[in-house]
Biopython code that builds the backbone (N, CA, C, O; Angstrom):
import numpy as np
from Bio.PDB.StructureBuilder import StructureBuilder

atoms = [
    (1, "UNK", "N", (136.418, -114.413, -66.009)),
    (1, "UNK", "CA", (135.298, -114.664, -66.913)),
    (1, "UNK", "C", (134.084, -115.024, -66.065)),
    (1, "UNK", "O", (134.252, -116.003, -65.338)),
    (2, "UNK", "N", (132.949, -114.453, -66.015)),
    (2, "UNK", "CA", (131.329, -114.611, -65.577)),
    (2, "UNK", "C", (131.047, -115.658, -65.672)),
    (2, "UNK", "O", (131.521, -116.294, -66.614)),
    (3, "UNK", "N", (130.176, -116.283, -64.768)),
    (3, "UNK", "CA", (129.434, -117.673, -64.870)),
    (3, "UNK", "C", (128.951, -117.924, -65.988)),
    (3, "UNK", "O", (128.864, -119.059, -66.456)),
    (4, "UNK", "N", (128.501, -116.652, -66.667)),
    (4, "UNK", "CA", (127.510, -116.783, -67.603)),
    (4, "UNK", "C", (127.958, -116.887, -69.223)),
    (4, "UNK", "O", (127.439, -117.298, -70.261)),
    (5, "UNK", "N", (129.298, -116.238, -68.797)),
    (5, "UNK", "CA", (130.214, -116.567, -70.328)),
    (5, "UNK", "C", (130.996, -118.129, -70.051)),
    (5, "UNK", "O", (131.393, -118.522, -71.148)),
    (6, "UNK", "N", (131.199, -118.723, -69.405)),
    (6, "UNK", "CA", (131.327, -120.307, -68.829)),
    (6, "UNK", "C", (129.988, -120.668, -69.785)),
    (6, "UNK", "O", (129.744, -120.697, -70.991)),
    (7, "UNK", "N", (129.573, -120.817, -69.062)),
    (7, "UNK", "CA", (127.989, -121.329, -69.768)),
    (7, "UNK", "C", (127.791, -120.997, -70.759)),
    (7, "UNK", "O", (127.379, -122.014, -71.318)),
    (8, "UNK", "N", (127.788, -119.892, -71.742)),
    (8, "UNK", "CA", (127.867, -119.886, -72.905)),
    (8, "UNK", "C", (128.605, -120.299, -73.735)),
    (8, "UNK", "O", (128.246, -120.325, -74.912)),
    (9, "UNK", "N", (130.442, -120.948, -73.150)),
    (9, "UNK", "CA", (131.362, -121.495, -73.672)),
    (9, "UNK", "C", (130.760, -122.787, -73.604)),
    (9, "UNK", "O", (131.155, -123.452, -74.562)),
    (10, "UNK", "N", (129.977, -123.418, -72.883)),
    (10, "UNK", "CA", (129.624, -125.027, -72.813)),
    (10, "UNK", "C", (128.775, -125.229, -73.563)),
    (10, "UNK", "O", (128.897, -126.240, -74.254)),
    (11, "UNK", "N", (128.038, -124.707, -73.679)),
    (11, "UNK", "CA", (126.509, -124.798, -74.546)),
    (11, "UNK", "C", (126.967, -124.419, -75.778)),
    (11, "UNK", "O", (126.570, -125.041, -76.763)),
    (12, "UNK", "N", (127.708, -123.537, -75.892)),
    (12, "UNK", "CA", (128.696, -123.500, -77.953)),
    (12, "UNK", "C", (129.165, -124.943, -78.300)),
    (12, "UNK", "O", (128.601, -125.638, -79.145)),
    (13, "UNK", "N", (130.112, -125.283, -77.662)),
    (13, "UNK", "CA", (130.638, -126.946, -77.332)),
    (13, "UNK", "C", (129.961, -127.821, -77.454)),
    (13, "UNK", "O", (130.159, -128.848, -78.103)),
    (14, "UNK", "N", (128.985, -127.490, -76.782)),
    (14, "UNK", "CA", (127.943, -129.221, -76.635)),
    (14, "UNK", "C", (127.104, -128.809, -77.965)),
    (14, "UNK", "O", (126.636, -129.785, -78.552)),
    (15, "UNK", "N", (126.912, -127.927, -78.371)),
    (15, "UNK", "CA", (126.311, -128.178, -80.049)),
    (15, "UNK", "C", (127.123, -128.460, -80.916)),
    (15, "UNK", "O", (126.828, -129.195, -81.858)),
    (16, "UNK", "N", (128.464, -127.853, -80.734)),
    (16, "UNK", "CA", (129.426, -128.110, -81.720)),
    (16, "UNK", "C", (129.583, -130.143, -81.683)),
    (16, "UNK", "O", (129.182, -130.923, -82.546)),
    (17, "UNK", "N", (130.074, -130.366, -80.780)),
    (17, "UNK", "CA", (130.100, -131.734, -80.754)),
    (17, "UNK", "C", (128.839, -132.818, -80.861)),
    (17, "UNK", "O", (129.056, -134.011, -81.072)),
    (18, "UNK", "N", (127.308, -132.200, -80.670)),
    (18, "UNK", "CA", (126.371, -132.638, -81.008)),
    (18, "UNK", "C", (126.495, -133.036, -82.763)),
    (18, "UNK", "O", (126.297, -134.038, -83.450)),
    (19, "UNK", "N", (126.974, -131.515, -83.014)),
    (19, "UNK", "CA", (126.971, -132.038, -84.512)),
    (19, "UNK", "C", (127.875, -132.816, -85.691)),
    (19, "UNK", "O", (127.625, -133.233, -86.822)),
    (20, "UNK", "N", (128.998, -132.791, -84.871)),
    (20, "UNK", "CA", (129.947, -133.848, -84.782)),
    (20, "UNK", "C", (129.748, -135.288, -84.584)),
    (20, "UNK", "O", (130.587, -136.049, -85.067)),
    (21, "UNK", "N", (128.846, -135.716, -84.001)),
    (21, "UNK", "CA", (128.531, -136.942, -83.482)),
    (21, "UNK", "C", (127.563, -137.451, -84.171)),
    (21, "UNK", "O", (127.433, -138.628, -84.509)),
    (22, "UNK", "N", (126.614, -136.225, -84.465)),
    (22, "UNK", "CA", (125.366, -136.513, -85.805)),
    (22, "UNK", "C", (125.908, -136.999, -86.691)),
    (22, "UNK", "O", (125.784, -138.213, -86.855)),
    (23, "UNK", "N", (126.780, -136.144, -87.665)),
    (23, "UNK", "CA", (127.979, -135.699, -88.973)),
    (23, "UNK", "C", (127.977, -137.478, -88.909)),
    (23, "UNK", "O", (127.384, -138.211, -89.701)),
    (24, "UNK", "N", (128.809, -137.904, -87.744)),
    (24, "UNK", "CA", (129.793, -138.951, -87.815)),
    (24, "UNK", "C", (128.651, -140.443, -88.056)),
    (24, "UNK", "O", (128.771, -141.381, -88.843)),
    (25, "UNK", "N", (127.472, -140.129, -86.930)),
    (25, "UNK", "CA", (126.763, -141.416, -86.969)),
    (25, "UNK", "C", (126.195, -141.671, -88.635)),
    (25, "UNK", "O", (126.284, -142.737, -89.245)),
    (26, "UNK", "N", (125.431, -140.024, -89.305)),
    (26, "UNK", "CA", (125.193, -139.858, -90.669)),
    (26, "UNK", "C", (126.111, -140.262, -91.620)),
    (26, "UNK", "O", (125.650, -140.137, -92.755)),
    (27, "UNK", "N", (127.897, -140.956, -91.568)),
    (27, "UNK", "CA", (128.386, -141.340, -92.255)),
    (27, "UNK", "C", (128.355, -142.939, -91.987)),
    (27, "UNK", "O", (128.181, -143.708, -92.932)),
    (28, "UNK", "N", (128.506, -143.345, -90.838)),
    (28, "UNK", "CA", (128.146, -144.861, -90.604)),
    (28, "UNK", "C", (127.110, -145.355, -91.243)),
    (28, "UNK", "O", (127.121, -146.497, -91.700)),
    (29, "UNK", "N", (126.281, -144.693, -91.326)),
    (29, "UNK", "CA", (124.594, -145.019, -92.174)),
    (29, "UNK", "C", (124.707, -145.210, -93.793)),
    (29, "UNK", "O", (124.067, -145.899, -94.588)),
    (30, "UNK", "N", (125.884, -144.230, -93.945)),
    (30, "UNK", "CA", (125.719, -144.423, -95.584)),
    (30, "UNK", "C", (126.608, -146.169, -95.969)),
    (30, "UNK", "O", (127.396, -146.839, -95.302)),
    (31, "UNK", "N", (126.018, -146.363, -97.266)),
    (31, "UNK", "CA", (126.323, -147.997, -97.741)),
    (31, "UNK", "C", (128.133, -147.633, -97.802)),
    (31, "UNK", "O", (128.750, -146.570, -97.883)),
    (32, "UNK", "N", (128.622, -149.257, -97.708)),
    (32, "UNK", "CA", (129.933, -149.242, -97.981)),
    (32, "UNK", "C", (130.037, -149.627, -99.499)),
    (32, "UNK", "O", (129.073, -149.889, -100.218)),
    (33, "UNK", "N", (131.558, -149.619, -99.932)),
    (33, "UNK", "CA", (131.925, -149.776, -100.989)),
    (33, "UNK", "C", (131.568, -151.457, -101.591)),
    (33, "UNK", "O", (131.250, -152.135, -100.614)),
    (34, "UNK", "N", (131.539, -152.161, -102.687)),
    (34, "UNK", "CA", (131.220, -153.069, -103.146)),
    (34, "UNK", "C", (133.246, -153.589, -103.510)),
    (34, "UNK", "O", (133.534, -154.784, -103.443)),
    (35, "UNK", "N", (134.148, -152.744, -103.785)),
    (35, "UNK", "CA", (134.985, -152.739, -103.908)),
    (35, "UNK", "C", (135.913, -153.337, -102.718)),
    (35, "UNK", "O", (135.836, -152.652, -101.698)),
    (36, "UNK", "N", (136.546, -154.166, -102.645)),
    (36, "UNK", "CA", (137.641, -154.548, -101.567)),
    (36, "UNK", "C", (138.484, -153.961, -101.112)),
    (36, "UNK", "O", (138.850, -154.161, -99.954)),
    (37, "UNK", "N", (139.053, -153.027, -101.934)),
    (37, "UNK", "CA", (140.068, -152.053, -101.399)),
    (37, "UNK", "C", (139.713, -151.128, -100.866)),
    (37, "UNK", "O", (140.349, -150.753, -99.881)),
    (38, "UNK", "N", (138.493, -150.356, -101.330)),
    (38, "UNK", "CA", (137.738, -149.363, -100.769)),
    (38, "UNK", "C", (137.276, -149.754, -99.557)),
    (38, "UNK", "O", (136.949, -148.849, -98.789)),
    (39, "UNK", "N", (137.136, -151.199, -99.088)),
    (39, "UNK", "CA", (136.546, -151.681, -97.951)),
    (39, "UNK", "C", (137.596, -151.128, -97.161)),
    (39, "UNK", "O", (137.304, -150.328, -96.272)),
    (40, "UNK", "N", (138.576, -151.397, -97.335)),
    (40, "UNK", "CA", (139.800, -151.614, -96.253)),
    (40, "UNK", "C", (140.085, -150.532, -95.837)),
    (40, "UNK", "O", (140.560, -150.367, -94.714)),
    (41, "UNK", "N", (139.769, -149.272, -96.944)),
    (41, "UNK", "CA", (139.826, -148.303, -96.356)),
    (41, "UNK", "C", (138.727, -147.488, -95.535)),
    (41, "UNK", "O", (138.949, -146.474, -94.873)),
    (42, "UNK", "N", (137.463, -148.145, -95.711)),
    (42, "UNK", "CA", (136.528, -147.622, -95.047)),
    (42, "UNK", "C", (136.168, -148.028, -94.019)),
    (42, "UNK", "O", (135.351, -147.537, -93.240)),
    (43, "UNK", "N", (137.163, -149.604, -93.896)),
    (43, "UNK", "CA", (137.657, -149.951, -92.386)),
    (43, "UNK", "C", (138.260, -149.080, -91.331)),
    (43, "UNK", "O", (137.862, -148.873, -90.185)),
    (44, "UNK", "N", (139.294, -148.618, -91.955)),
    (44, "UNK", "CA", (140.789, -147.552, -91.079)),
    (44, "UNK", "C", (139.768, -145.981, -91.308)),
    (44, "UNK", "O", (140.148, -145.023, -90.635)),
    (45, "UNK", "N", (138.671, -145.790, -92.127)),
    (45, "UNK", "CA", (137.901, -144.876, -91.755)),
    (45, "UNK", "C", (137.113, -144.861, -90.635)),
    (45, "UNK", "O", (137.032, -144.019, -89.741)),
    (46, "UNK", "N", (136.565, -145.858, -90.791)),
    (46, "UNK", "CA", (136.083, -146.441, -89.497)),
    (46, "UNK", "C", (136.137, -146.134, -88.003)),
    (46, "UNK", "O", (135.377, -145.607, -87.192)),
    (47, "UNK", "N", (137.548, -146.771, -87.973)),
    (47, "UNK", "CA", (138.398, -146.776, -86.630)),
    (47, "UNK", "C", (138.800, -145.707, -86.286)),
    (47, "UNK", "O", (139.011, -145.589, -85.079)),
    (48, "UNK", "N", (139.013, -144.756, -86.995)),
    (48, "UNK", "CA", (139.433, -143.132, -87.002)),
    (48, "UNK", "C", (137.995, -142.384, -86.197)),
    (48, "UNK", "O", (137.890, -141.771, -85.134)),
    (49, "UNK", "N", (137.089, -142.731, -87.163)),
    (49, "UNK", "CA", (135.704, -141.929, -86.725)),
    (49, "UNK", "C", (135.175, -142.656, -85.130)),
    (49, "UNK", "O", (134.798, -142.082, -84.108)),
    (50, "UNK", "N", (135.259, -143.438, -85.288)),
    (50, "UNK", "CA", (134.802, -144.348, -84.208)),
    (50, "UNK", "C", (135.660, -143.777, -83.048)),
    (50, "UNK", "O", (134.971, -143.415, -82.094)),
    (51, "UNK", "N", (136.933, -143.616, -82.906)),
    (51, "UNK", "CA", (137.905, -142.836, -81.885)),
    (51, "UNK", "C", (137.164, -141.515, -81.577)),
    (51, "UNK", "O", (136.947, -141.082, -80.445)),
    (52, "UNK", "N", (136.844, -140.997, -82.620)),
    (52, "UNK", "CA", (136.569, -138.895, -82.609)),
    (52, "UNK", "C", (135.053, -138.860, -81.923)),
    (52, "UNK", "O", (134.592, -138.080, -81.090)),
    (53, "UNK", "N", (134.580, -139.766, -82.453)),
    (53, "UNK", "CA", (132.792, -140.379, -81.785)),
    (53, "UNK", "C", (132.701, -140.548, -80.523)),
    (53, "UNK", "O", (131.666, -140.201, -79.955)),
    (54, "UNK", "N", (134.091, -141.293, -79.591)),
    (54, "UNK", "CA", (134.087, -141.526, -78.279)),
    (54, "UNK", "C", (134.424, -140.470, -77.407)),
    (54, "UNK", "O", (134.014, -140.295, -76.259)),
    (55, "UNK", "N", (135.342, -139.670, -78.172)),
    (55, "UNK", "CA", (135.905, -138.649, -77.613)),
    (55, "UNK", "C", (135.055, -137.226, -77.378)),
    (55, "UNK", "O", (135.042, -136.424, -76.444)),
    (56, "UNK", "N", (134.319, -137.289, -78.720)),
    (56, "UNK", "CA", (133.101, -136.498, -78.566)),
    (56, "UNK", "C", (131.653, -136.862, -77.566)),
    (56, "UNK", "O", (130.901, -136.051, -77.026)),
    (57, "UNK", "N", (131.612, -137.825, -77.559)),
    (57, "UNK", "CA", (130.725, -138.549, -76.376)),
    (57, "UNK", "C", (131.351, -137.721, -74.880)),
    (57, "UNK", "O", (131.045, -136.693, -74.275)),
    (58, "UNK", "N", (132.096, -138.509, -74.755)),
    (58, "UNK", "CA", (133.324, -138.238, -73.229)),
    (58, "UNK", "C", (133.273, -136.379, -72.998)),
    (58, "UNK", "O", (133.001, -135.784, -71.955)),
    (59, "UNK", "N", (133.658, -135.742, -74.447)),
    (59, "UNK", "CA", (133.625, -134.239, -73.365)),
    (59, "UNK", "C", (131.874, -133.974, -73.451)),
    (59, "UNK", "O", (131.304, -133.209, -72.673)),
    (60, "UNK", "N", (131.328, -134.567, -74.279)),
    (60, "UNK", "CA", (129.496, -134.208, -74.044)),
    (60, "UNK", "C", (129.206, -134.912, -72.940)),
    (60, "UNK", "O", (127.981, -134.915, -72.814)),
    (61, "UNK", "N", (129.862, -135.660, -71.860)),
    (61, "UNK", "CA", (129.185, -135.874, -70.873)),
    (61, "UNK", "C", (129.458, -135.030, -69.628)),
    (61, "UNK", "O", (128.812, -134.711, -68.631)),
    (62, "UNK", "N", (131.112, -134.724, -70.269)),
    (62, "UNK", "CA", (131.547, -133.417, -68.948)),
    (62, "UNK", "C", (130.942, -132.370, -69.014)),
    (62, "UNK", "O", (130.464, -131.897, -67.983)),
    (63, "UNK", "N", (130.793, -131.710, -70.267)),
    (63, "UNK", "CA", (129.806, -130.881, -70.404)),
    (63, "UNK", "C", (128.649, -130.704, -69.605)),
    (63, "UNK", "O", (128.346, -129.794, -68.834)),
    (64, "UNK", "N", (127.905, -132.017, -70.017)),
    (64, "UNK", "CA", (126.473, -131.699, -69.133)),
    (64, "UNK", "C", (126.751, -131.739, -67.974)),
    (64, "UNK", "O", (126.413, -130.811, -67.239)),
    (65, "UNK", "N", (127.380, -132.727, -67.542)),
    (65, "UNK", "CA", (127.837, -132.723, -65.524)),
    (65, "UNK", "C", (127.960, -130.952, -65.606)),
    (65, "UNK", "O", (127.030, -130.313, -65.112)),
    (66, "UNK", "N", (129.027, -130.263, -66.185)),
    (66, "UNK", "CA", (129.131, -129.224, -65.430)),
    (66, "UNK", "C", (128.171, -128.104, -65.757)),
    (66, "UNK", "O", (128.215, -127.031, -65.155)),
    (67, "UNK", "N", (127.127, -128.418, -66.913)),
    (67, "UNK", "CA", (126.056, -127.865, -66.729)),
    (67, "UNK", "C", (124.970, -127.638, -66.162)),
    (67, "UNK", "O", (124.167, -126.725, -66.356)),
    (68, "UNK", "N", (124.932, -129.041, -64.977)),
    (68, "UNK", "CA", (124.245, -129.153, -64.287)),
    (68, "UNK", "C", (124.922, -129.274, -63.141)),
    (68, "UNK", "O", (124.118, -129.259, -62.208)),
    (69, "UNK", "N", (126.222, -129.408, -62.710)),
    (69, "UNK", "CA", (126.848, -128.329, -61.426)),
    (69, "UNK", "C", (126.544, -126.727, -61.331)),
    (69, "UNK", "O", (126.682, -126.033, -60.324)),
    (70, "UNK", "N", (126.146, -126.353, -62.477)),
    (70, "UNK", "CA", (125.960, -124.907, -62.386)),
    (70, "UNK", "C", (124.673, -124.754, -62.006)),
    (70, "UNK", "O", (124.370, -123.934, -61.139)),
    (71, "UNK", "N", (123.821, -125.488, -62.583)),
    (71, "UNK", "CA", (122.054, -125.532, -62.374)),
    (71, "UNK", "C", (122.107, -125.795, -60.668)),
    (71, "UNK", "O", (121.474, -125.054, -59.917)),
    (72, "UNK", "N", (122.635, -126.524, -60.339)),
    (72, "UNK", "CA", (122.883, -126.820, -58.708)),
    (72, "UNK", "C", (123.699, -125.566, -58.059)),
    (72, "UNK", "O", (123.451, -125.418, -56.862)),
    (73, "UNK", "N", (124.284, -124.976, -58.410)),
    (73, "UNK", "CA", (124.877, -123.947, -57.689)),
    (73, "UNK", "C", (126.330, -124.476, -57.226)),
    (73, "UNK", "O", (126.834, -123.871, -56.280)),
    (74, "UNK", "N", (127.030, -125.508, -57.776)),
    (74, "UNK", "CA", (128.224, -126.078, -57.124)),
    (74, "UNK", "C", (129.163, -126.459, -58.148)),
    (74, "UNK", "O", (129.902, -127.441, -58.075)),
    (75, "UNK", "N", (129.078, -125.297, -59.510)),
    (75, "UNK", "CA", (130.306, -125.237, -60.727)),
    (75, "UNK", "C", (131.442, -125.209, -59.870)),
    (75, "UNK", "O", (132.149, -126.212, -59.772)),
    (76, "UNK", "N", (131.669, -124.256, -59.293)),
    (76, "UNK", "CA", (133.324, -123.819, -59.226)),
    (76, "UNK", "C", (133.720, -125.047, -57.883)),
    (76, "UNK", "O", (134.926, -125.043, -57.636)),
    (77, "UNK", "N", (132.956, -125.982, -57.084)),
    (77, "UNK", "CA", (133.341, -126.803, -56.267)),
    (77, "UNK", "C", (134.153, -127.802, -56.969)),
    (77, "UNK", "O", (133.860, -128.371, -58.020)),
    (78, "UNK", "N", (135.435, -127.977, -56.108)),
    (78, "UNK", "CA", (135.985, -129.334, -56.235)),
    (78, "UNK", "C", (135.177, -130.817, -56.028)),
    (78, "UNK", "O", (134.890, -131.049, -54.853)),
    (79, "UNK", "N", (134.895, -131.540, -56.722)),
    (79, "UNK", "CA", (133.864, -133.003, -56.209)),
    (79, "UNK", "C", (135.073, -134.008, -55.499)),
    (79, "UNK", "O", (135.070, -135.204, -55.209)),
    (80, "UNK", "N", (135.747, -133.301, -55.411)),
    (80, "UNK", "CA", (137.034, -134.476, -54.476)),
    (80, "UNK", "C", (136.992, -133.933, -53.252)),
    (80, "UNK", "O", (136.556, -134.472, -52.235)),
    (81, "UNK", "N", (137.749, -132.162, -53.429)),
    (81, "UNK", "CA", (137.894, -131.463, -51.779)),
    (81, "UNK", "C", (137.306, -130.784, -51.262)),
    (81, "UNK", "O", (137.639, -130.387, -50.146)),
    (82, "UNK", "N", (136.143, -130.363, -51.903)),
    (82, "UNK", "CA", (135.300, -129.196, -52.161)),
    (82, "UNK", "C", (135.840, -128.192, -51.870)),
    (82, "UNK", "O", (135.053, -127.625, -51.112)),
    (83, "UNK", "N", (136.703, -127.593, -51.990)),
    (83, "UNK", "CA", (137.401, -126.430, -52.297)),
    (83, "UNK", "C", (136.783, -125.429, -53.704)),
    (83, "UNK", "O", (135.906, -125.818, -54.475)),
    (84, "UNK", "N", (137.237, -124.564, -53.752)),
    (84, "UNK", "CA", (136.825, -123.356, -55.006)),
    (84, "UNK", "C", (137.344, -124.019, -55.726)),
    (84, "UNK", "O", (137.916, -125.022, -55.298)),
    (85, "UNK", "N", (137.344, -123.689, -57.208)),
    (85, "UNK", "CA", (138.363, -124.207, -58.680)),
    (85, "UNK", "C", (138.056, -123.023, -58.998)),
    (85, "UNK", "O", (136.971, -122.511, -59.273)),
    (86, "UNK", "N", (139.656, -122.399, -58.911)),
    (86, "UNK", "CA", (139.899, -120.899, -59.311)),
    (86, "UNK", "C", (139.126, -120.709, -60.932)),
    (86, "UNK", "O", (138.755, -121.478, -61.819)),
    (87, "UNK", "N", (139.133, -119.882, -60.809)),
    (87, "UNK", "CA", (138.297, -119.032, -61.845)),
    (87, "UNK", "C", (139.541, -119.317, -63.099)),
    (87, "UNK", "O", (139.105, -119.934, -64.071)),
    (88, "UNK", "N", (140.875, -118.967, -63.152)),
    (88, "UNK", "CA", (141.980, -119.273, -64.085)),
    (88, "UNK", "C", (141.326, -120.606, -64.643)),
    (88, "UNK", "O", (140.729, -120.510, -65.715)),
    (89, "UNK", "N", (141.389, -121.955, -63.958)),
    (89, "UNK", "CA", (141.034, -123.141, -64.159)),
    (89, "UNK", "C", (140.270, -123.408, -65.201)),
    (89, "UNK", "O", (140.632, -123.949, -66.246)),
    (90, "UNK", "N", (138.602, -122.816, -64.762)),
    (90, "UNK", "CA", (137.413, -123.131, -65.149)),
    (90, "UNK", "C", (137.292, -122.545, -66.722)),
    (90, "UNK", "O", (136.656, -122.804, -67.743)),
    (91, "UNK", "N", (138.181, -121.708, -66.321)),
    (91, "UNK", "CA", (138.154, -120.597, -67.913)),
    (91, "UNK", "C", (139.451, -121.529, -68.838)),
    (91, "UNK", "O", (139.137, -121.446, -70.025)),
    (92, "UNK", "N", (140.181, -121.993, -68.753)),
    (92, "UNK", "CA", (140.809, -123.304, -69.352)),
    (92, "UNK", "C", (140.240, -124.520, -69.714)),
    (92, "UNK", "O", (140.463, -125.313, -70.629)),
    (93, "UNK", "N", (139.169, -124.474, -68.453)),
    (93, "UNK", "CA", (138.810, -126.171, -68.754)),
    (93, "UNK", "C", (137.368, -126.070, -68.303)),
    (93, "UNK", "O", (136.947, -126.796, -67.403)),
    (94, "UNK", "N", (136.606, -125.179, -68.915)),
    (94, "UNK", "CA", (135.310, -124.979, -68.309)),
    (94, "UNK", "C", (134.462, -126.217, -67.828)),
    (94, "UNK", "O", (133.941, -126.206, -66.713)),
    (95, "UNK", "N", (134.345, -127.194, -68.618)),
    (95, "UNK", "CA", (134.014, -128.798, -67.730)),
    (95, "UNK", "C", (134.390, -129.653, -66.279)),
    (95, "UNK", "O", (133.789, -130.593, -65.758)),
    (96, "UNK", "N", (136.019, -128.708, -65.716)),
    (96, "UNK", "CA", (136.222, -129.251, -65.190)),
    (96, "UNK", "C", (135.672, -129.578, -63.514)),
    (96, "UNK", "O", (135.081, -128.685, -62.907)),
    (97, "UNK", "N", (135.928, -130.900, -62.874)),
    (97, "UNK", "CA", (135.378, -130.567, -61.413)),
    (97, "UNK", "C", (136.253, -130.709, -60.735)),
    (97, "UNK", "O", (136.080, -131.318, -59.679)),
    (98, "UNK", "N", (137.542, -130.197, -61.081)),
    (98, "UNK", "CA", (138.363, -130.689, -59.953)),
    (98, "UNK", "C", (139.172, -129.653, -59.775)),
    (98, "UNK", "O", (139.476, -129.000, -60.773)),
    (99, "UNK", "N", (139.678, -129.287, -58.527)),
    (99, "UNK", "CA", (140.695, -128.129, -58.711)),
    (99, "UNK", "C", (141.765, -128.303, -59.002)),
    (99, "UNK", "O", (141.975, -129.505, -58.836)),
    (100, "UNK", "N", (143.104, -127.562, -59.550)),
    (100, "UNK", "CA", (144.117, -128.072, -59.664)),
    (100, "UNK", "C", (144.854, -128.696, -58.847)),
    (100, "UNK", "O", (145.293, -129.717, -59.375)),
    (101, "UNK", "N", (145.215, -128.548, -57.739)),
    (101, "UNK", "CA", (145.269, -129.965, -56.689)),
    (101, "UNK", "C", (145.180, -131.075, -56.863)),
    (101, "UNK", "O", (146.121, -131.856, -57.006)),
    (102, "UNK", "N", (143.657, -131.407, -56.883)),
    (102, "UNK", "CA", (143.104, -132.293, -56.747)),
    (102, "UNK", "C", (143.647, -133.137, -58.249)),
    (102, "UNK", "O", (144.057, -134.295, -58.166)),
    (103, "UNK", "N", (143.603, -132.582, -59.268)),
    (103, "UNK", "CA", (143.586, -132.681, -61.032)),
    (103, "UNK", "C", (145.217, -133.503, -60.956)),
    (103, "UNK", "O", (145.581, -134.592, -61.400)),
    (104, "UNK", "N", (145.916, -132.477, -60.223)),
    (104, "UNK", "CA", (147.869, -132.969, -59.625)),
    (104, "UNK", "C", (147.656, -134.272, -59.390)),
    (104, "UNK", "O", (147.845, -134.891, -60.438)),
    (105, "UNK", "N", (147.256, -135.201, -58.228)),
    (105, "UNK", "CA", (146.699, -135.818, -57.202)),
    (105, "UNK", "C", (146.040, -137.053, -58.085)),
    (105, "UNK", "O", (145.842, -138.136, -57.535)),
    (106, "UNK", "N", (145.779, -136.888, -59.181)),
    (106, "UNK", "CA", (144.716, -137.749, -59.954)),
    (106, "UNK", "C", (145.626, -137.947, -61.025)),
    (106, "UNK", "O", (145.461, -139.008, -61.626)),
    (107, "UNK", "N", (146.245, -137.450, -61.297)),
    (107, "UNK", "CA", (147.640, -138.308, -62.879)),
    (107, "UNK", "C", (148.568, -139.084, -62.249)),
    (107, "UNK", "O", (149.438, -139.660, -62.903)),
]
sb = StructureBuilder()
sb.init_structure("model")
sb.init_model(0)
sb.init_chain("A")
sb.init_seg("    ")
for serial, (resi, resn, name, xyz) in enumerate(atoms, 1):
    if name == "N":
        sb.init_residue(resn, " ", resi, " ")
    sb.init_atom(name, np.array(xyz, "f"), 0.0, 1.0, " ", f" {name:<3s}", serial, name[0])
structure = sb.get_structure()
């Protein structure tokens, strides 16, 4: 897969989860229930959204890193060995900076 279809897979992503994160903050904003039970559940709603919010944060930051490894010219570098990150990899995990090695090495 082309640098350039990489990059078009990240930039689909980082809007998709942009709007995910909008979606999610636009439900925090709305009023809660006056009801107690409804509270409790808009508690454990809460905690649910609040998880998907962080998680969506976390790959929007890999995202941009590796959008701007590409703007630099140093996508496919390992930031541990600087080695290549095979092309198989990047097309799995287009965010990623590490090669599989290195990725082994780090769990």
């Amino acid at each position: 897969m082309p640098l350039q279809q990489l990059k078009q897979r990240l930039l689909e992503r980082k809007m998709q989860l942009e709007r995910q994160v909008a979606a999610i903050e636009n439900d925090f904003r709305q009023g809660r229930s006056s009801d107690l039970a409804e509270q409790a559940q808009e508690r454990e709603n809460d905690d649910v959204l609040n998880a998907l919010e962080q998680n969506a944060e976390l790959e929007l930051s890999h995202i941009n890193r590796a959008l701007q490894r590409m703007e630099l010219g140093n996508y496919a570098t390992c930031s541990v060995c600087q080695d290549i990150i095979a092309l198989e990899r990047l097309t799995a995990i287009p965010y990623t900076s590490l090669c599989i090695q290195c990725a082994n090495r780090k769990e």
